[in-house]
N, CA, C and O atoms as a MOPAC input file, in Angstrom:
PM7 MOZYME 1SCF
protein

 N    149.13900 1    24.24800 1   142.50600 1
 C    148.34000 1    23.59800 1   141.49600 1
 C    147.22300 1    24.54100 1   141.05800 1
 O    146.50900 1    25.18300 1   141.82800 1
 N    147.14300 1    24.54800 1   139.34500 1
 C    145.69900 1    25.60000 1   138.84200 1
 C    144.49200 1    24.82600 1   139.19000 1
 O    144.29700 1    23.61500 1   139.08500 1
 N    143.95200 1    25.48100 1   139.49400 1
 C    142.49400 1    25.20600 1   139.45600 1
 C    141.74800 1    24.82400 1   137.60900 1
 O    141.93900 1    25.34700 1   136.51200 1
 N    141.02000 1    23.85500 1   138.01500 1
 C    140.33800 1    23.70600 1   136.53100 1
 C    139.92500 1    24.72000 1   135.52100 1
 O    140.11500 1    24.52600 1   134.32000 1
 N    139.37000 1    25.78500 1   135.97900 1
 C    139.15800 1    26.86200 1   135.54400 1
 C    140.45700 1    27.58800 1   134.55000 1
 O    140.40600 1    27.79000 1   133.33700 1
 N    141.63200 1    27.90400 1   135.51700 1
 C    142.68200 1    27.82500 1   135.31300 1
 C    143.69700 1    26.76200 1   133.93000 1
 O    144.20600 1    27.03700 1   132.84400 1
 N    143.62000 1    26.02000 1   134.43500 1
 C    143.65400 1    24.95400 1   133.13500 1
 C    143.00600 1    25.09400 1   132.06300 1
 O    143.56500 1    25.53900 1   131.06000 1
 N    141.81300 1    24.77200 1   132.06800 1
 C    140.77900 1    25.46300 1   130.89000 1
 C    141.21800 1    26.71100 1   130.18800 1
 O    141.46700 1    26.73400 1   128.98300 1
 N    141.31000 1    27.81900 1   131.03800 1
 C    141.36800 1    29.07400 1   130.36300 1
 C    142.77500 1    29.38800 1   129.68900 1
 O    142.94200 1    29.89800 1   128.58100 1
 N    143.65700 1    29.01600 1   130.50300 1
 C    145.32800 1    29.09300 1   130.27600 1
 C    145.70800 1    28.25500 1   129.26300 1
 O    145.96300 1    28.75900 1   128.16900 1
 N    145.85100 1    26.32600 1   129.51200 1
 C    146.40000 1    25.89300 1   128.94800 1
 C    145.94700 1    25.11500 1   127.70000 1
 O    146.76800 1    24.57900 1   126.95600 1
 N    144.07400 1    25.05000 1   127.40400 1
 C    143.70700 1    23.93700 1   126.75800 1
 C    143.03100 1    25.14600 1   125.80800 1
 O    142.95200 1    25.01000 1   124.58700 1
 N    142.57400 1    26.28700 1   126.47200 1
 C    142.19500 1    27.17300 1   125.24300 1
 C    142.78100 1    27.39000 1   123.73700 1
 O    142.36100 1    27.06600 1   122.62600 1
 N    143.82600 1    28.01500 1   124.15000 1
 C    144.77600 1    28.11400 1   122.69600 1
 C    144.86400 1    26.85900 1   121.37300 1
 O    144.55200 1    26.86200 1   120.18300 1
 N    145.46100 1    25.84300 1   122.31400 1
 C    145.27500 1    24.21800 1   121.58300 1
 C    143.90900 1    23.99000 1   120.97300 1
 O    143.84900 1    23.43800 1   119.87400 1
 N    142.64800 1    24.42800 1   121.68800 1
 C    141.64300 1    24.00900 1   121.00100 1
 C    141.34200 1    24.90200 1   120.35300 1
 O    140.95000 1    24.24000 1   119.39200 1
 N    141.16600 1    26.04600 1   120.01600 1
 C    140.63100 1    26.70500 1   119.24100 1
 C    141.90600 1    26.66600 1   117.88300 1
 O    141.41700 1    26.94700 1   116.78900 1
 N    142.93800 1    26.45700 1   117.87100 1
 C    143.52800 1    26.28400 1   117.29200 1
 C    143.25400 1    24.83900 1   116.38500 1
 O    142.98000 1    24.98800 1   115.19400 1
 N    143.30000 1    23.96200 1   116.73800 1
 C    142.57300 1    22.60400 1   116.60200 1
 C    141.52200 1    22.98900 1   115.63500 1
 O    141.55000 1    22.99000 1   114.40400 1
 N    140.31200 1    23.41200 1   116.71300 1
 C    138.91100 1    23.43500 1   115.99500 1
 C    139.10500 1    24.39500 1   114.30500 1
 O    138.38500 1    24.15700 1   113.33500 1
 N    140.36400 1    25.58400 1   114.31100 1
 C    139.78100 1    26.14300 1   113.12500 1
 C    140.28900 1    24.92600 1   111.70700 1
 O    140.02900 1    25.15900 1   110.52700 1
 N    140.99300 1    23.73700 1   112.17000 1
 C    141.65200 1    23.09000 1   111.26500 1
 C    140.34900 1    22.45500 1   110.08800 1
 O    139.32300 1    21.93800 1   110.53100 1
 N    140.58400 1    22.59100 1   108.71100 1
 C    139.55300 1    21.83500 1   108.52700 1
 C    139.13600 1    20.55400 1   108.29100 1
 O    138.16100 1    20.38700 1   107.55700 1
 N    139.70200 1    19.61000 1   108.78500 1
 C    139.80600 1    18.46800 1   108.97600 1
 C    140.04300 1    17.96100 1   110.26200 1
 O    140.71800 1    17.00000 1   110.63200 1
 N    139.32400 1    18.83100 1   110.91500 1
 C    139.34200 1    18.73200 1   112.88000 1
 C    138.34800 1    17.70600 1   113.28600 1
 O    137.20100 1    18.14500 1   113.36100 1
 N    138.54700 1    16.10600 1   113.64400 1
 C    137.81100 1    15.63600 1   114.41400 1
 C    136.49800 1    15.70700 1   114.28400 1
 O    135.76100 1    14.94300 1   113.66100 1
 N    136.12000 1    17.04100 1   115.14600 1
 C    134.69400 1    17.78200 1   116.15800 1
 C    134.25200 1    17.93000 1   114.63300 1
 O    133.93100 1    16.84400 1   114.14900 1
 N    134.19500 1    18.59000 1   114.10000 1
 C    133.27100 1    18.85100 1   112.40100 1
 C    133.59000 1    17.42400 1   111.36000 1
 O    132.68100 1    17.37500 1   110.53200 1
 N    134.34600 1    16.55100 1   111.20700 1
 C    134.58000 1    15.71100 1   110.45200 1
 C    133.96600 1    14.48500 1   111.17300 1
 O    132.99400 1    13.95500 1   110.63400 1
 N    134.36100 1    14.06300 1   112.15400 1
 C    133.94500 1    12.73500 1   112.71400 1
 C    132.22200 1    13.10500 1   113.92100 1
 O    131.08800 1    12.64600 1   113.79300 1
 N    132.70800 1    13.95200 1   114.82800 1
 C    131.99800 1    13.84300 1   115.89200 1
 C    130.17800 1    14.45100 1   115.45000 1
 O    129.09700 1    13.87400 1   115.56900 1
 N    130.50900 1    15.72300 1   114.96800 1
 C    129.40900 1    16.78900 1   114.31400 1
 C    128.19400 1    15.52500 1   113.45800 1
 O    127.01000 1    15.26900 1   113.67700 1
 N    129.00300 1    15.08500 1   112.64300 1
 C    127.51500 1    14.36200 1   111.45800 1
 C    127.22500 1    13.19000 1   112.55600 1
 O    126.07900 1    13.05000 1   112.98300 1
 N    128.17800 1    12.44000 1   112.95600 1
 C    127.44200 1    11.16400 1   113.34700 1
 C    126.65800 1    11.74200 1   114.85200 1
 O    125.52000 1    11.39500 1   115.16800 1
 N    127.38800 1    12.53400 1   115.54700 1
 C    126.07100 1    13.16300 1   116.33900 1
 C    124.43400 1    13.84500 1   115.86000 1
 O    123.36300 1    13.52500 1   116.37500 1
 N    124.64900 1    14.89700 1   114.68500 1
 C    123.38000 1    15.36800 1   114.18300 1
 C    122.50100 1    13.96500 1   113.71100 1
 O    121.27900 1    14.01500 1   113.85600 1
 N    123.25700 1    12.42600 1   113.01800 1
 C    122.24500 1    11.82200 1   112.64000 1
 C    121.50100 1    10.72200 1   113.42200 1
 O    120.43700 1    10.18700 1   113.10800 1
 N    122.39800 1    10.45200 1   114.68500 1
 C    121.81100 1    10.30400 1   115.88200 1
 C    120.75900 1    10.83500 1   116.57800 1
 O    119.89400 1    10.11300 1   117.07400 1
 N    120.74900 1    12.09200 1   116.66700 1
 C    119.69700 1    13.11300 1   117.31100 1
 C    118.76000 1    13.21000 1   116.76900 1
 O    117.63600 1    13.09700 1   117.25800 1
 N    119.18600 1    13.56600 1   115.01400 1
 C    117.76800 1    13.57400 1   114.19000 1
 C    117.06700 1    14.42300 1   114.01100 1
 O    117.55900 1    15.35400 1   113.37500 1
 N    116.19100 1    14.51200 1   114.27200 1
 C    115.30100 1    16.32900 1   113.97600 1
 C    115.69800 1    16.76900 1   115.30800 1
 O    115.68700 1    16.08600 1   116.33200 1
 N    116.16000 1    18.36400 1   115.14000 1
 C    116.18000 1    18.86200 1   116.52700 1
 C    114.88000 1    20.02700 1   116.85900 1
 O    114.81100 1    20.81900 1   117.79900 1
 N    113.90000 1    19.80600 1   115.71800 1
 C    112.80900 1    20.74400 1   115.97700 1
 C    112.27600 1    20.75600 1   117.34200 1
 O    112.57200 1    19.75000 1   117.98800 1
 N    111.52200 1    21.68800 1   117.98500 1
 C    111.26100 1    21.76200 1   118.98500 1
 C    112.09100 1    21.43200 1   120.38200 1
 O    111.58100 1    21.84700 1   121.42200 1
 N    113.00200 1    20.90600 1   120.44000 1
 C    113.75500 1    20.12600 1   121.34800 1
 C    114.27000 1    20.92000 1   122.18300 1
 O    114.55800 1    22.02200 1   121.71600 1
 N    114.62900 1    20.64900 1   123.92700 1
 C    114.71400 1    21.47500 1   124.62700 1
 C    116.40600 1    21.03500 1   125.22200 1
 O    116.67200 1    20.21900 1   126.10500 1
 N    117.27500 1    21.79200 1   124.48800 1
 C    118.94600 1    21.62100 1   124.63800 1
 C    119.50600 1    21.43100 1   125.63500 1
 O    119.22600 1    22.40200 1   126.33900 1
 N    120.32800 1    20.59000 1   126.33000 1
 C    121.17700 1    20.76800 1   127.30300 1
 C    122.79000 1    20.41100 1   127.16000 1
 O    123.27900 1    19.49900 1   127.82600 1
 N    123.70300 1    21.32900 1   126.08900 1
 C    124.64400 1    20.64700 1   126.41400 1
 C    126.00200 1    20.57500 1   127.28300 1
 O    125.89300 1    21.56800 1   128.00200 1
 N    126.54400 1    20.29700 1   127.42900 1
 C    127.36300 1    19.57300 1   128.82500 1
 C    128.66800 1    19.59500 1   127.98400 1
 O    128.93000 1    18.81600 1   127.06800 1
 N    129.51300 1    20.69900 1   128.48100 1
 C    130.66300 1    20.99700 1   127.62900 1
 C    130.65300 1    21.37600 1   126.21500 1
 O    130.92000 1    20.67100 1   125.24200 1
 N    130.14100 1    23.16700 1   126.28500 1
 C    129.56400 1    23.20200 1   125.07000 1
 C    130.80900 1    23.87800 1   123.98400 1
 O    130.59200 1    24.44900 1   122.91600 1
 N    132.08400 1    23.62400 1   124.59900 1
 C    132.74800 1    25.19200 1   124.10100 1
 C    132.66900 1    26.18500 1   123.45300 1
 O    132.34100 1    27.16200 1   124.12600 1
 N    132.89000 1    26.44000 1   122.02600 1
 C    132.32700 1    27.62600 1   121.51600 1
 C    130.71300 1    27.59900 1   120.92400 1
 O    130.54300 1    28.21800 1   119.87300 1
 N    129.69400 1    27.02100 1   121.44200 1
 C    128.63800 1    27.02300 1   121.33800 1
 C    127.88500 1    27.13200 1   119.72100 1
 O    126.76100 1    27.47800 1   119.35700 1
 N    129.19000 1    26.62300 1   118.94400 1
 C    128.58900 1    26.81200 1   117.56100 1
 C    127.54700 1    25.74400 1   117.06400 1
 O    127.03400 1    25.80500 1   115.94600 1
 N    127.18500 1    24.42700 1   118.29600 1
 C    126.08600 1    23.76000 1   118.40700 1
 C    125.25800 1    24.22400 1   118.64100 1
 O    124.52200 1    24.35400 1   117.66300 1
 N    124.82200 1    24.68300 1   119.66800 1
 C    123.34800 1    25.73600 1   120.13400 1
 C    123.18800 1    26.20500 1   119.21700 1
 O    122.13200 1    25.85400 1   118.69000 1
 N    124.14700 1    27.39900 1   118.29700 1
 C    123.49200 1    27.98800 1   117.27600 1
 C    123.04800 1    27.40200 1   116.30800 1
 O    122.13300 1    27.92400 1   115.67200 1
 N    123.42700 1    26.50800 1   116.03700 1
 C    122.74600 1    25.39700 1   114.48200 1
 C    121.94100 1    24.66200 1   114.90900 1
 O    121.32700 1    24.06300 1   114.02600 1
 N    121.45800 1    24.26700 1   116.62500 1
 C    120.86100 1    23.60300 1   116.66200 1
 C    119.39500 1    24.54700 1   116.81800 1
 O    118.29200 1    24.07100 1   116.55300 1
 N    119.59800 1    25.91500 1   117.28000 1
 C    118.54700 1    26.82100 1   117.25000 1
 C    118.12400 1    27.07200 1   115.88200 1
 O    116.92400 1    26.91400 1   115.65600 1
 N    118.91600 1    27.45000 1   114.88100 1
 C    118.34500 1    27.22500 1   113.78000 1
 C    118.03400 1    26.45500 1   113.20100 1
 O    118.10900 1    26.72000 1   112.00100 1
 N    117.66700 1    25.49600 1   113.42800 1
 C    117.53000 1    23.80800 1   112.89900 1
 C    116.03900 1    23.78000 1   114.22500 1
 O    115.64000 1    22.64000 1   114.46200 1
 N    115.31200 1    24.92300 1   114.98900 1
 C    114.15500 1    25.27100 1   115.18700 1
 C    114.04800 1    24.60800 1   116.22500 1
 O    112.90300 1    24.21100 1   116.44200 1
 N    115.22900 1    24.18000 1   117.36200 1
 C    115.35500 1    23.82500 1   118.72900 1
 C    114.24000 1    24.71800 1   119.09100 1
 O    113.84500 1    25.61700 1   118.35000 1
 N    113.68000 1    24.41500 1   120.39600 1
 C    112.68100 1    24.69600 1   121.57700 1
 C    113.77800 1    26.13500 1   122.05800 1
 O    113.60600 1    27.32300 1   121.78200 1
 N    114.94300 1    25.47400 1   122.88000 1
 C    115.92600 1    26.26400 1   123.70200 1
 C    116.96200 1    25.43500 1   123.33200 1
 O    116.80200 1    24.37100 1   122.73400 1
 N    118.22400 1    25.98500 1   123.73900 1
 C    119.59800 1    25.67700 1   124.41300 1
 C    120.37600 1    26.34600 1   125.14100 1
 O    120.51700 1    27.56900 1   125.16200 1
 N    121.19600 1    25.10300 1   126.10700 1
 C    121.43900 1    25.98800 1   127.33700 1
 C    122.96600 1    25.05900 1   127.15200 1
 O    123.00700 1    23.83200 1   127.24300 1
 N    124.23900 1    25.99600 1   126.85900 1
 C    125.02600 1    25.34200 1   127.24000 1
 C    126.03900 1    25.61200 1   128.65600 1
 O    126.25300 1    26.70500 1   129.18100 1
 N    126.45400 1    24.57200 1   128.98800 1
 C    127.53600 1    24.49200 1   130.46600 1
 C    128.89900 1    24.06600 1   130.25800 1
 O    129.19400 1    22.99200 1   129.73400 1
 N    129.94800 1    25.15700 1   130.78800 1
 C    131.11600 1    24.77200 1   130.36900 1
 C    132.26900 1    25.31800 1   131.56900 1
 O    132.21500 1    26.41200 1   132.13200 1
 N    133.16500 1    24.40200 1   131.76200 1
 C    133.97500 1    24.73900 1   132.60100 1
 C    134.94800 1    26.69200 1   132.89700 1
 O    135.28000 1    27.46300 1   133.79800 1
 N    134.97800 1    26.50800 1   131.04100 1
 C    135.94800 1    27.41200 1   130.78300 1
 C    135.24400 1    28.93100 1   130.69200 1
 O    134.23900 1    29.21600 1   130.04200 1
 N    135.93800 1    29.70200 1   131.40800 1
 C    135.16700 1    31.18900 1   131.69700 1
 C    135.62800 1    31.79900 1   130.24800 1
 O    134.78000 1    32.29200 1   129.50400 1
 N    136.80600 1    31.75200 1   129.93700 1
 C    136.87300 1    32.01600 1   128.43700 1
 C    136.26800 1    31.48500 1   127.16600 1
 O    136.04600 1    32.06500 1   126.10300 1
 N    136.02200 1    30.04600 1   127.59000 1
 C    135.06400 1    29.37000 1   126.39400 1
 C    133.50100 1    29.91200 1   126.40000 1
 O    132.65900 1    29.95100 1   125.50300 1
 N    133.46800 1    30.30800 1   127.77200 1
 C    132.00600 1    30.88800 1   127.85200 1
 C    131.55300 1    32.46500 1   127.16700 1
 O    130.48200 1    32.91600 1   126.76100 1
 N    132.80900 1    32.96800 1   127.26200 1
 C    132.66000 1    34.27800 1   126.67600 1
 C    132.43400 1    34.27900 1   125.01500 1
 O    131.61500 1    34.90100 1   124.33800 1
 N    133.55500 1    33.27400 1   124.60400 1
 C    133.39700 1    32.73500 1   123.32400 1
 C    131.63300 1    32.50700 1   122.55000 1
 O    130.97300 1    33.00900 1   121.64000 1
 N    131.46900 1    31.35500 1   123.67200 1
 C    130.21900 1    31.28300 1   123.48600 1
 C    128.94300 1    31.90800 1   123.50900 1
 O    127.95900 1    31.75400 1   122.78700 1
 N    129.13300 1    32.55600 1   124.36500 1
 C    128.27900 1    34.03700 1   124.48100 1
 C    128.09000 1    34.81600 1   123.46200 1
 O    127.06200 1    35.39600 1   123.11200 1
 N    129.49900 1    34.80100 1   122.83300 1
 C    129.34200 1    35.89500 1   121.57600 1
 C    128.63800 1    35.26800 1   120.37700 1
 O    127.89300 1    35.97300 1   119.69600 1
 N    128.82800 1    34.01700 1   120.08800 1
 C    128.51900 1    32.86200 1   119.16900 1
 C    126.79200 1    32.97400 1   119.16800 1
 O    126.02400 1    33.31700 1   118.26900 1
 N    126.54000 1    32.53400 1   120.56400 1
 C    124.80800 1    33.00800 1   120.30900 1
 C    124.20700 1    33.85000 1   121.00300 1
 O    123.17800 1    33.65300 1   121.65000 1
 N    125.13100 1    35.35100 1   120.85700 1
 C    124.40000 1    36.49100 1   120.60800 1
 C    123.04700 1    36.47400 1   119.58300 1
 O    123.09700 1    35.77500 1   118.57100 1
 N    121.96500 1    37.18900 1   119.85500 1
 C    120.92500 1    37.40000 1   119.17500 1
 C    120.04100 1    36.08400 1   119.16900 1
 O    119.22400 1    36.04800 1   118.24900 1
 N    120.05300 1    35.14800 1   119.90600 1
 C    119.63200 1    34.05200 1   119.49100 1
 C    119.07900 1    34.02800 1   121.41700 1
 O    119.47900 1    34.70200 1   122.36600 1
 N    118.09100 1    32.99700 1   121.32700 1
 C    117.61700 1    32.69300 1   122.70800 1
 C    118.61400 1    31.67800 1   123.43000 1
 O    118.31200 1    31.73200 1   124.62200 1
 N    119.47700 1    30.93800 1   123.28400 1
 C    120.04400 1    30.46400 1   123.41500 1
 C    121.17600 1    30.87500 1   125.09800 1
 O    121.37600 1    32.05500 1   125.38500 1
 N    121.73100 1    29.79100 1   125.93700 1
 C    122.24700 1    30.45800 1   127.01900 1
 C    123.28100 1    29.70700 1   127.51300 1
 O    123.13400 1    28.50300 1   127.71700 1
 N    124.52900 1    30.40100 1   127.77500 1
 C    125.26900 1    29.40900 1   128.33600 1
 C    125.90200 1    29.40400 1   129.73000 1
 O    126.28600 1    30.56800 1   129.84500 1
 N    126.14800 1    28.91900 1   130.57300 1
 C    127.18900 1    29.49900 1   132.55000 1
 C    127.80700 1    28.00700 1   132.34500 1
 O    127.75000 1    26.96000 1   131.70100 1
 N    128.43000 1    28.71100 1   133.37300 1
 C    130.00700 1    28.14700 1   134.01800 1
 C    129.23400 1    27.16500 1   135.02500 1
 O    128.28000 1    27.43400 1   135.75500 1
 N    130.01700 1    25.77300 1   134.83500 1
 C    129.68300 1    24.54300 1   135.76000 1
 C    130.69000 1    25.18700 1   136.49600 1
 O    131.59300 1    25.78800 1   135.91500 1
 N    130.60100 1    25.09700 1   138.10600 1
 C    131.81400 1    25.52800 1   138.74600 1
 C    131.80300 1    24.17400 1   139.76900 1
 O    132.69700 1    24.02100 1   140.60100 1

């Protein structure tokens, strides 16, 4: 049996990033607005999110003049992803293990 990590990186990677570039994916159509108008101003605000995958939240939420963000994610490949995503930005993400 894989380990979660394993799973993550091997079998759910491909599917999701594949997924996410669709443009009519869920995560940007449904989940994205009714989350941002929930939250509301994210000025100053100090980030924590909890399964961040490619961290293209942190970055909009840093520019949208967040405090910090720190995202946590299973996947050692989603993390690399993410890493690259908020390069240049204060922003941070590690592996829940």
């Amino acid at each position: 049996m894989s380990s979660n990590n394993e799973f993550y990186d091997n079998e759910v990677l491909e599917t999701y990033l594949a997924h996410r570039k669709r443009p009519d994916n869920p995560n940007d159509v449904l989940e994205r607005p009714l989350f941002l108008e929930l939250a509301g101003d994210l000025s100053g605000l100090d980030i924590i999110d909890l399964g961040c995958g490619d961290g293209l939240f942190g970055k909009e939420a840093l520019s949208s003049h967040a405090h910090s963000y720190k995202g946590i994610e299973v996947s050692k490949a989603m993390i690399e992803i993410a890493e690259r995503v908020l390069a240049n930005t204060i922003g941070e993400v590690c592996q829940q293990r």
